[in-house]
C-alpha positions, 0 to 999 in steps of 0.5 A: 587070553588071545588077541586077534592082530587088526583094526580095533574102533573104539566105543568113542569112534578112533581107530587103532591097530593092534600088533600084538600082545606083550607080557610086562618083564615085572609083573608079568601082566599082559598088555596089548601093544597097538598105534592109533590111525589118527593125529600123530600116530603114537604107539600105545600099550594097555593091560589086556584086561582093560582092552577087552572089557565092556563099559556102560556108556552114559545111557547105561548100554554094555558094549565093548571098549574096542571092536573089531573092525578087519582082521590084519595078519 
């Protein structure tokens, strides 16, 4: 699974930037490498599979965990 590089807002209102998508050394797993646009700032890396799924929110909506927002190259 691909991922495209930008602004991803997440279901609960942040911004992050992706930069790319890495494969953990041991298990091969892939995991998307992003920084958050807010507060410190910090680098993050979470399982691609989780990055891309859809969550119920509390009044049982399906949406995506983050959305695109602008593509970046």
């Amino acid at each position: 699974m691909s991922l495209k590089k930008g602004i991803y807002q997440h279901y609960k209102g942040n911004l992050y930037q992706v930069f790319n998508v890495a494969t953990h050394s041991e298990t091969r797993e892939q995991v998307v490498v992003y920084q958050c646009l807010y507060g410190d700032y910090s680098m993050w890396v979470r399982p691609l599979t989780m990055f891309t799924e859809t969550i119920t929110t509390a009044d049982d909506r399906e949406i995506e965990r983050f959305k695109l927002i602008q593509e970046t190259e």
